[in-house]
C-alpha positions as CSV (number, residue, x, y, z in Angstrom):
1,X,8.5,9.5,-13.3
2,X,6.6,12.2,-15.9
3,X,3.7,13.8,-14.4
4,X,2.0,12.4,-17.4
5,X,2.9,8.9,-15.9
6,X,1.2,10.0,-12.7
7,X,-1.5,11.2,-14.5
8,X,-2.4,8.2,-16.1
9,X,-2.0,6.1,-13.0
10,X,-6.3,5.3,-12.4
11,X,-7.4,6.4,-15.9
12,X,-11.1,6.2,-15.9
13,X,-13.4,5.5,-18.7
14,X,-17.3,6.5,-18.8
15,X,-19.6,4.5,-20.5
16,X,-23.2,5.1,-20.6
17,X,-24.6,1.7,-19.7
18,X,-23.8,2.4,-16.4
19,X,-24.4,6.1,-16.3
20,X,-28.0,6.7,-16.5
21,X,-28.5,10.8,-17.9
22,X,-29.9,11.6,-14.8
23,X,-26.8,11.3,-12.9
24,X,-24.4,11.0,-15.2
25,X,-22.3,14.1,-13.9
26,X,-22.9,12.8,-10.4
27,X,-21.4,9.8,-11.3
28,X,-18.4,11.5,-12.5
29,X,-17.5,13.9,-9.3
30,X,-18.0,10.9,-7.4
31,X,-15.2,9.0,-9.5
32,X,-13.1,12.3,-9.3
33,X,-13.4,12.6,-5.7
34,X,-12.3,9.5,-5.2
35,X,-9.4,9.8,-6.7
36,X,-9.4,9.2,-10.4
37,X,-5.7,11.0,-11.9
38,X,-7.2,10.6,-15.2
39,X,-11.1,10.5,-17.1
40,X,-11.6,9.4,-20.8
41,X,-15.0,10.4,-22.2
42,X,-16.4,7.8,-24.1
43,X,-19.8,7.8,-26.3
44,X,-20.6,6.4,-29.3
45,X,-24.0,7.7,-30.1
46,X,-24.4,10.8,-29.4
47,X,-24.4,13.5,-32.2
48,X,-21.1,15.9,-32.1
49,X,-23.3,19.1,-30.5
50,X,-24.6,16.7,-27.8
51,X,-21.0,15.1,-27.2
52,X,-19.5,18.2,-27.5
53,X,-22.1,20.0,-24.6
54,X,-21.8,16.8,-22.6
55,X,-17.8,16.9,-22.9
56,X,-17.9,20.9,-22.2
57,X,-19.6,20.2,-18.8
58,X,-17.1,17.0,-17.8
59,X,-14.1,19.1,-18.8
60,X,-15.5,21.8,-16.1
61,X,-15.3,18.8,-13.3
62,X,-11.8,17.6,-14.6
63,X,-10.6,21.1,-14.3
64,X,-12.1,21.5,-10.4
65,X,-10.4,18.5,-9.7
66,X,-7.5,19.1,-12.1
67,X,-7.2,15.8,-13.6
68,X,-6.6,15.8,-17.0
69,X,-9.7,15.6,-19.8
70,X,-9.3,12.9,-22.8
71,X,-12.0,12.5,-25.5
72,X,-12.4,9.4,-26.9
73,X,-12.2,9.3,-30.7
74,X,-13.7,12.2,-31.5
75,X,-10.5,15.2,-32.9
76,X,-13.9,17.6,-33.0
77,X,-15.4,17.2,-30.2
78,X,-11.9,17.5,-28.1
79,X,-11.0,20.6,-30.4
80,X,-14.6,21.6,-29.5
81,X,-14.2,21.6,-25.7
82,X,-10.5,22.4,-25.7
83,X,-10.1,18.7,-23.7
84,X,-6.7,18.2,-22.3
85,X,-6.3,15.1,-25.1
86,X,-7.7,12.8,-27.3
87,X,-7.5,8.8,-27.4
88,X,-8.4,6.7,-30.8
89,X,-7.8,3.0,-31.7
90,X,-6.3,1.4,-34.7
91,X,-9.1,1.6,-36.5
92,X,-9.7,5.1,-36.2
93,X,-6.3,5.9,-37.6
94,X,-7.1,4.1,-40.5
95,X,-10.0,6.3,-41.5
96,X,-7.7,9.9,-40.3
97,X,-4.5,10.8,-39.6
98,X,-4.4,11.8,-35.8
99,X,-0.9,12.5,-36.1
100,X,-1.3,15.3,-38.3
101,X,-4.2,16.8,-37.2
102,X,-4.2,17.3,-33.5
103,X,-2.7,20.2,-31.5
104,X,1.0,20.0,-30.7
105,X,0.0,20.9,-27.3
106,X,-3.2,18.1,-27.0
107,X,-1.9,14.9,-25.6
108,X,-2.2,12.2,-27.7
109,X,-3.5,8.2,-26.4
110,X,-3.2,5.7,-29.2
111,X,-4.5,2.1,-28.5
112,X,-1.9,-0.5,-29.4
113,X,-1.8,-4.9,-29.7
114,X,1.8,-5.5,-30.3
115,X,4.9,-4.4,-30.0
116,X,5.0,-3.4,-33.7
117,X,2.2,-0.9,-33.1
118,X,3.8,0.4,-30.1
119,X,6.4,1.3,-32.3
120,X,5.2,3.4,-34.8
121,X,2.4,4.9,-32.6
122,X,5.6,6.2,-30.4
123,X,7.5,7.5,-33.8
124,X,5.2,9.4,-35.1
125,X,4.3,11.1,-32.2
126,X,1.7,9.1,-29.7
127,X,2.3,10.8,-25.8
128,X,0.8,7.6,-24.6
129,X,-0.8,4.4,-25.1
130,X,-3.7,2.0,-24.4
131,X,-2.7,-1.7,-24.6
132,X,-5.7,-4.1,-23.8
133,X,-7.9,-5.9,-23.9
134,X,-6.3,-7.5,-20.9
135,X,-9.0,-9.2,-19.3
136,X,-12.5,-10.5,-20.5
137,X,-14.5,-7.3,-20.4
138,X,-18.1,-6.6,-20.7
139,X,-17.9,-3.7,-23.2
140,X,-16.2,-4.9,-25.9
141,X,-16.9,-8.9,-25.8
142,X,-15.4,-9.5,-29.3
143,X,-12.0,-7.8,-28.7
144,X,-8.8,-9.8,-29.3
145,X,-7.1,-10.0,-25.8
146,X,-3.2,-9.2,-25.0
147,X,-1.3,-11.3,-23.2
148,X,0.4,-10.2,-19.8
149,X,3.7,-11.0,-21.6
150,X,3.4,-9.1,-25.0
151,X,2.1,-6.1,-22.4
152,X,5.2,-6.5,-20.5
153,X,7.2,-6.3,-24.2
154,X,5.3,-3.0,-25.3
155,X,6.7,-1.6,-22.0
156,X,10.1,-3.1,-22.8
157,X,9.7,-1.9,-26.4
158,X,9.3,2.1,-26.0
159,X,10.0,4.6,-23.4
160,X,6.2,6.7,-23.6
161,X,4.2,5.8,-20.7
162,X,1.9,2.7,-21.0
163,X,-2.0,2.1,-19.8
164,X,-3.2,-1.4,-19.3
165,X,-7.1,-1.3,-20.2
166,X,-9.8,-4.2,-20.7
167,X,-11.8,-6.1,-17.9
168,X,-9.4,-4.5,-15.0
169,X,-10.7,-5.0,-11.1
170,X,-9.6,-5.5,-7.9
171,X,-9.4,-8.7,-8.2
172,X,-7.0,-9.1,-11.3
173,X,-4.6,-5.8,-11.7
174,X,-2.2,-7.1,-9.0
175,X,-1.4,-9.6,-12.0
176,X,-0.2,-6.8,-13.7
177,X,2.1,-5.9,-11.6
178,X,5.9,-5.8,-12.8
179,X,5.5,-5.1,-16.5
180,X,6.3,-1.6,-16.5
181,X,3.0,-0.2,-17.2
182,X,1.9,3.3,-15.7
183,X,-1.3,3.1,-15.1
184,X,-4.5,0.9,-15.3
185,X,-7.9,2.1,-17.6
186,X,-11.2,1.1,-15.7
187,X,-14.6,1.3,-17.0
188,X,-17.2,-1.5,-15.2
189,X,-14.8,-1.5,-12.0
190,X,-15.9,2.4,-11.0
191,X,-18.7,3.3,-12.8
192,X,-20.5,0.0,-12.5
193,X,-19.9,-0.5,-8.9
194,X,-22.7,1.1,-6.3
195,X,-20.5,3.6,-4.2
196,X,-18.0,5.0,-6.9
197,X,-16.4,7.4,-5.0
198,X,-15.7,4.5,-2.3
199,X,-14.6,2.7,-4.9
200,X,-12.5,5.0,-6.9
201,X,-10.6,5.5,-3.7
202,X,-10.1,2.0,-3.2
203,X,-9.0,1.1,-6.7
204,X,-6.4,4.2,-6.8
205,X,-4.7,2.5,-3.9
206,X,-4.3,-0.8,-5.8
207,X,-3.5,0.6,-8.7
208,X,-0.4,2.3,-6.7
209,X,0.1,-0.8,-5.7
210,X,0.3,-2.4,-8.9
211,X,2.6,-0.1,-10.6
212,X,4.8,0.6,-7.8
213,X,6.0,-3.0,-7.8
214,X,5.9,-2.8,-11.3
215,X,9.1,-0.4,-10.6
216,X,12.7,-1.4,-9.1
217,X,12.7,0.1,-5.9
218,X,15.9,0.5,-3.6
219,X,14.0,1.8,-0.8
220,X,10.7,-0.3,-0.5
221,X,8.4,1.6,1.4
222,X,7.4,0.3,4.7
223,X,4.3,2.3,6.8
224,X,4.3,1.6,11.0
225,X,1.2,2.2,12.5
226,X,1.9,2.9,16.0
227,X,2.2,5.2,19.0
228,X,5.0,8.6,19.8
229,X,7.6,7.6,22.2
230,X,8.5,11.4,23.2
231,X,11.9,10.3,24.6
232,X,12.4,8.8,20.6
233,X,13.6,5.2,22.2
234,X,10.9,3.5,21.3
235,X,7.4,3.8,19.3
236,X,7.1,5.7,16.1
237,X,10.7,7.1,16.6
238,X,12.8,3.9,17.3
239,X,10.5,2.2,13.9
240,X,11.8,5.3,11.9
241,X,14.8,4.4,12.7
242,X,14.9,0.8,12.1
243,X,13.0,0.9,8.9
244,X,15.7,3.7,7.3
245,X,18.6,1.3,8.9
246,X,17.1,-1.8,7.3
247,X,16.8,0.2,3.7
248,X,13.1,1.0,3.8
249,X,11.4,4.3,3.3
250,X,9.4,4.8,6.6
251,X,6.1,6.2,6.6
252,X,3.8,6.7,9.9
253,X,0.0,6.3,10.9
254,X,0.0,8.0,14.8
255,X,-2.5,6.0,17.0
256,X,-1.4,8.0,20.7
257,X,1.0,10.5,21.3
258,X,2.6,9.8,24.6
259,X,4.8,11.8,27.1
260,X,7.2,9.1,28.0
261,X,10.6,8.6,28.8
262,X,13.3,6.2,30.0
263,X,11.6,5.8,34.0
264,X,7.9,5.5,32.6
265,X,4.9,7.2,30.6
266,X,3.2,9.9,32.1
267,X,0.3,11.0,29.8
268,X,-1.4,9.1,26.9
269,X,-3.5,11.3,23.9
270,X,-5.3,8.8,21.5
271,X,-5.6,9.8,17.9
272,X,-9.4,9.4,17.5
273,X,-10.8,6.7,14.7
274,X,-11.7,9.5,12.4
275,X,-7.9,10.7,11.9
276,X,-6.0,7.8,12.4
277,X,-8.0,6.3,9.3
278,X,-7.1,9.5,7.4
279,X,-3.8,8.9,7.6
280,X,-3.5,5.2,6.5
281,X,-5.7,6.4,3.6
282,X,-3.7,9.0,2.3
283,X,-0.8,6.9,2.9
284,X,-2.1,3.8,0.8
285,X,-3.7,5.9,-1.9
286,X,0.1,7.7,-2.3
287,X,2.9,5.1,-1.6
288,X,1.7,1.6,-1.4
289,X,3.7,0.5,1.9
290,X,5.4,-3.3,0.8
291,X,5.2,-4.1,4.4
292,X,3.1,-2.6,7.8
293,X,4.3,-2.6,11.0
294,X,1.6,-2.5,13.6
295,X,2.4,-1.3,17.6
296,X,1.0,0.0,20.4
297,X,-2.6,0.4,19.8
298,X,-4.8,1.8,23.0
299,X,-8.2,0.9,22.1
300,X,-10.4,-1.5,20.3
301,X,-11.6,1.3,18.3
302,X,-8.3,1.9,17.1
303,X,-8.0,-1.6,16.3
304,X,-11.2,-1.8,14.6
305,X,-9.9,1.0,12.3
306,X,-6.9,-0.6,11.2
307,X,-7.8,-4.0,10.5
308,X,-10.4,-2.5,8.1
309,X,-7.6,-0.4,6.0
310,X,-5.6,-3.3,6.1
311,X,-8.4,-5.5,4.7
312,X,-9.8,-2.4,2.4
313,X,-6.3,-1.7,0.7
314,X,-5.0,-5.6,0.6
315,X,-2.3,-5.4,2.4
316,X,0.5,-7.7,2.8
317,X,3.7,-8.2,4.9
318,X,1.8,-7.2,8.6
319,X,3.8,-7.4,11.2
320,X,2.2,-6.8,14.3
321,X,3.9,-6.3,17.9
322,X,1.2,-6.4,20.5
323,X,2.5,-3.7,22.4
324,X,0.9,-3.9,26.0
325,X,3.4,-2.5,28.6
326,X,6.2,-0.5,28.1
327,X,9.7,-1.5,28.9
328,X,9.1,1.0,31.8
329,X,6.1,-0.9,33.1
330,X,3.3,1.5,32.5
331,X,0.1,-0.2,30.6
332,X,-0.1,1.3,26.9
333,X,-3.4,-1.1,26.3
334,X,-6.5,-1.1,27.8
335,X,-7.8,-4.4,28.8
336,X,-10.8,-4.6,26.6
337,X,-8.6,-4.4,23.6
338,X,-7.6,-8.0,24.1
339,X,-10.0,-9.3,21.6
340,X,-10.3,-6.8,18.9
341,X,-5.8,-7.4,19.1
342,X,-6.8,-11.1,18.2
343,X,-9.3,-9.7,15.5
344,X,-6.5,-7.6,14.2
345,X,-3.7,-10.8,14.5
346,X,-5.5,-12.7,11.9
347,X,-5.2,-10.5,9.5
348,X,-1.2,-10.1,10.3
349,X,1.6,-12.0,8.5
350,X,3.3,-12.5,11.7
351,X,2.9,-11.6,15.4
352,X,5.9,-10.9,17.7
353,X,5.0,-10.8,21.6
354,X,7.6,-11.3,24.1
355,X,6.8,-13.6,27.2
356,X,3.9,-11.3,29.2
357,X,2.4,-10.6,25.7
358,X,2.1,-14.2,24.6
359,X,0.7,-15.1,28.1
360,X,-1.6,-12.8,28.0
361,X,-2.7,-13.5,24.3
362,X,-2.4,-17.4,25.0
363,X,-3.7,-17.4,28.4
364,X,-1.1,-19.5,29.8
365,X,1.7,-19.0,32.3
366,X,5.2,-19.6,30.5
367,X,8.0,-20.4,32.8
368,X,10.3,-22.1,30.0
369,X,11.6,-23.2,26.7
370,X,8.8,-25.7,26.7
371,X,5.5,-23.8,27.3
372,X,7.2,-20.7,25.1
373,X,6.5,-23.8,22.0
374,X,3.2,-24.6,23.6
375,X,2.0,-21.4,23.5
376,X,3.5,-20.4,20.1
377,X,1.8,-23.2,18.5
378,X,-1.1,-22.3,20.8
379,X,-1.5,-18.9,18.8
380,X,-0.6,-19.8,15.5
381,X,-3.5,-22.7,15.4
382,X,-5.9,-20.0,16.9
383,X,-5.1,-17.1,15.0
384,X,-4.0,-17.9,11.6
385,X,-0.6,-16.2,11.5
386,X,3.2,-16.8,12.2
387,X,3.8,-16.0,15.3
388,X,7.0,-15.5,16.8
389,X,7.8,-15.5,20.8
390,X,10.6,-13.5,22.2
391,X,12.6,-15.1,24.6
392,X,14.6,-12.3,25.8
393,X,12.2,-11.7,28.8
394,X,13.4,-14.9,30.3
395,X,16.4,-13.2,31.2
396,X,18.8,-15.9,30.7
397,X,18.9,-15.8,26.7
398,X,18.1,-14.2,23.6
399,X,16.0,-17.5,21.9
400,X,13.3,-17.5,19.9
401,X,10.8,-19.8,19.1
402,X,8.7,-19.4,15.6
403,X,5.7,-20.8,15.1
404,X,4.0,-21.5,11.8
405,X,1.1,-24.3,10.9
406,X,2.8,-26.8,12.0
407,X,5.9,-25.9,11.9
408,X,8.2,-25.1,15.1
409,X,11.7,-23.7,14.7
410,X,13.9,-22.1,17.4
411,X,16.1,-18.9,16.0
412,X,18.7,-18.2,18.6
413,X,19.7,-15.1,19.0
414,X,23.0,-14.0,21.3
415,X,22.3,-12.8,24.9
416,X,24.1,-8.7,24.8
417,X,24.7,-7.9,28.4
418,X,23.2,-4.4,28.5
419,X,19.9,-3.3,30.3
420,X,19.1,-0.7,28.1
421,X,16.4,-1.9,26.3
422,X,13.7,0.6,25.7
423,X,12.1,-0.2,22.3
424,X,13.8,-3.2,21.6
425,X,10.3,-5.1,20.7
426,X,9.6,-1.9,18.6
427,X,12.7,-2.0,16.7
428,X,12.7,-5.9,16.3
429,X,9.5,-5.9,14.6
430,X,10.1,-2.7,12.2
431,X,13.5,-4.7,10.8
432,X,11.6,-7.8,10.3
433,X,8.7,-5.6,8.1
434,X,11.7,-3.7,6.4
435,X,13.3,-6.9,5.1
436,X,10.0,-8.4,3.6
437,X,9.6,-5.0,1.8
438,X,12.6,-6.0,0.2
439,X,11.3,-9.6,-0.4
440,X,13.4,-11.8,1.9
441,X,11.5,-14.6,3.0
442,X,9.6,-14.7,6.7
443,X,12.7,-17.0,8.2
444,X,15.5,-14.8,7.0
445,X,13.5,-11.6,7.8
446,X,13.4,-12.6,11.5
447,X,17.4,-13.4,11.3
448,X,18.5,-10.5,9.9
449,X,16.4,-8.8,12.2
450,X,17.9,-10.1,15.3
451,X,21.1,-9.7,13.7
452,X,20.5,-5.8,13.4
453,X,18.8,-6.0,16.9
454,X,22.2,-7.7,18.3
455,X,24.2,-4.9,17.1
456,X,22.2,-2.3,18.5
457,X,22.5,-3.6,21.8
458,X,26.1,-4.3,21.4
459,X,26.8,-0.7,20.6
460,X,26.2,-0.2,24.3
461,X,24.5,3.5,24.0
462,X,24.0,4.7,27.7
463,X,21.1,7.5,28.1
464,X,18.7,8.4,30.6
465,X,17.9,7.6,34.1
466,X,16.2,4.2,33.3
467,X,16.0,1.5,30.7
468,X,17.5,3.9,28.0
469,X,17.1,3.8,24.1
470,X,19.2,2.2,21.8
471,X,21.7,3.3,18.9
472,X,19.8,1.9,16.2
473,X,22.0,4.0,13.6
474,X,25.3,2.3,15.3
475,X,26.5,1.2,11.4
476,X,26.6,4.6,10.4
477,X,30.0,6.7,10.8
């Protein structure tokens, strides 16, 4: 990818209707600090020395936040300011040729309809272009719209970056996603809305989103949000592991460091709420994780945190392991977390508690195959999720019962003969987010799992005093 192509990834565009003069270049540092990689300045009736003072003093803010300056139709005016580029439609390069005029070192934007356009724009020298409008759009009512199709041909059709623009939000770009397009032009979406630095930061994560998946990826990238296992058997360490083995690219969000080994945890640290939502941010406003594993999470505070990114930044493919005790025995969740963990459930994909979880979160005792379906389907109605109760705690095999709607399926799973088993919950859950990253199906993600989680405990690795870690690299030679 062309730093251009990262450039262009949330490509604002001002227009005065929502910029009052007043606060006009407060507008614009809110939009830059929220993470706008690109700002087009647009105005259609102001004379060139006023444009060309106004476009002086945006070009200063673009340069602070070094995010590259376009000018909307205007060769003087950008020539003017010395702006970073220059952006005209079809129309304009009727009246002027563009091509000829403008600075071999000025990028060049050129707004495009079909693939025919696309085509000579690229030949005769456009950097970029603008393909829209997309979407209705409140600035231009009367603009002929582009089909998500011919937008996915113009990407197809040359190999210069390409900008969907036109009625874009949060709502809609996710359409876009998988036509090849490198970034997505906003105007209404930021500038209209009534916190735009919130809402810059917001949109640059979707629009990640969007044009990541719009790439083929052989290494989907998967963030856990979870706790440090010191010993590295479970936690953070063992998902790192089980995410890379499962083909992901594994990304972390720390909630508690602990001092733990094989016999127990001695000492807990909780990230605080501030930091832990700093680093789902900057993860979801970088890398767009395809999946989200969630694990031990100490306090409802923690919780509250999380399921807010996870509602803020749309994400899909949760997988949440409701990490309560360690394998050791030592509580890793206060009790007052309980409800704010069901708060946090419905917002998951699937859940994956093993049998003192799932009584705990059902509130029933389970003593057998039968009340291990009762209280699957007792969570699924409740919370809204899959849900997905481990059997291995019953000692005697390695069954699973998923629950879904209505739905109830058993997925047996062979019973390995080895008692070391630290992190085993932690590594079953981080496979199962891996393989939706790569867009198996919830079923088949949860078999290949415990396939994965089978040969682990086959390997028979033998550490530590106590329940010891696993080998979770055991295919590698």
């Amino acid at each position: 990818m062309s730093n251009l192509d990262k450039d262009l990834l949330l490509y604002a565009v001002t227009d005065r209707k929502n910029l009052g003069q007043t606060e006009f270049l407060t507008s614009i540092k809110q939009a830059l600090a929220g993470g706008v990689t690109c700002l087009q300045l647009r105005e259609k009736n102001l004379s060139r020395e006023a444009f060309s003072a106004e476009a002086y003093a945006v070009k200063q803010l673009c340069q602070e936040a070094q995010v590259p300056f376009i000018i909307n139709d205007s060769l003087e005016v950008a020539l003017d300011c010395q702006a970073d580029g220059l952006h005209v439609g079809q129309e304009d390069l009727q009246k002027s040729d563009f091509y000829q005029q403008i600075p071999s070192d000025m990028i060049l934007g050129v707004s495009v309809q079909n693939v025919a356009q696309a085509k000579e724009a690229q030949a005769k020298g456009a950097n970029y272009l603008g393909v829209g409008t997309i979407f209705p759009t409140q600035t231009k009512t009367d603009a002929v719209r582009v089909s998500r199709q011919t937008l996915a041909e113009i990407c197809q059709a040359v190999n210069i970056p390409v900008v969907a623009i036109g009625g874009i939000d949060e709502d809609n770009m996710e359409n876009l996603a998988g036509t090849g397009i490198a970034g997505l032009a906003i105007v209404n979406a930021i500038f209209g809305a009534p916190e735009i630095e919130k809402q810059s930061h917001k949109l640059k994560a979707l629009a990640v989103k969007t044009v990541f998946t719009s790439r083929s990826v052989n290494l989907p990238p998967v963030l856990s949000i979870a706790g440090s296992d010191s010993s590295g058997g479970a936690g953070i360490q063992a998902d790192i592991k089980a995410i890379m083995a499962n083909d992901g690219f594994a990304m972390t969000a720390i909630t508690a460091m602990t001092a733990q080994n094989t016999q127990g945890v001695t000492a807990i640290i909780e990230s605080s709420p501030e930091f832990l939502q700093a680093q789902i941010a900057t993860v979801f406003t970088d890398i767009y994780p395809l999946a989200i594993k969630v694990g031990m999470v100490p306090s409802p505070e923690l919780m509250q945190v999380i399921a807010q990114e996870l509602s803020l930044y749309q994400a899909n493919n949760v997988v949440l392991d409701p990490v309560m005790v360690a394998t050791s025995g030592a509580q890793l969740m206060k009790s007052e977390t309980l409800d704010a963990l069901k708060a946090l459930a419905r917002q998951a994909t699937l859940i994956t508690p093993n049998i003192d979880e799932a009584q705990i979160l059902a509130e029933m005792e389970i003593r057998n195959a039968t009340d291990m379906e009762v209280a699957a389907q007792k969570l699924t109605q409740e919370l809204g999720c899959a849900v997905l109760v481990k059997g291995g705690h019953l000692v005697n095999d390695a069954n699973d019962v998923f629950a879904q709607g209505n739905q109830v399926l058993w997925l047996n799973g062979q019973k390995i003969n080895n008692s070391n088993t630290h992190g085993t919950g932690c590594t079953l859950s981080s496979a199962i987010a891996a393989n939706l990253a790569h867009g198996e199906d919830l079923i088949p993600a949860i078999q290949n799992a415990k396939k994965y989680l089978s040969g682990i405990l086959a390997s028979q690795l033998d550490l530590g005093l106590g329940s010891g870690p696993m080998n979770h690299g055991y295919l590698l030679k």
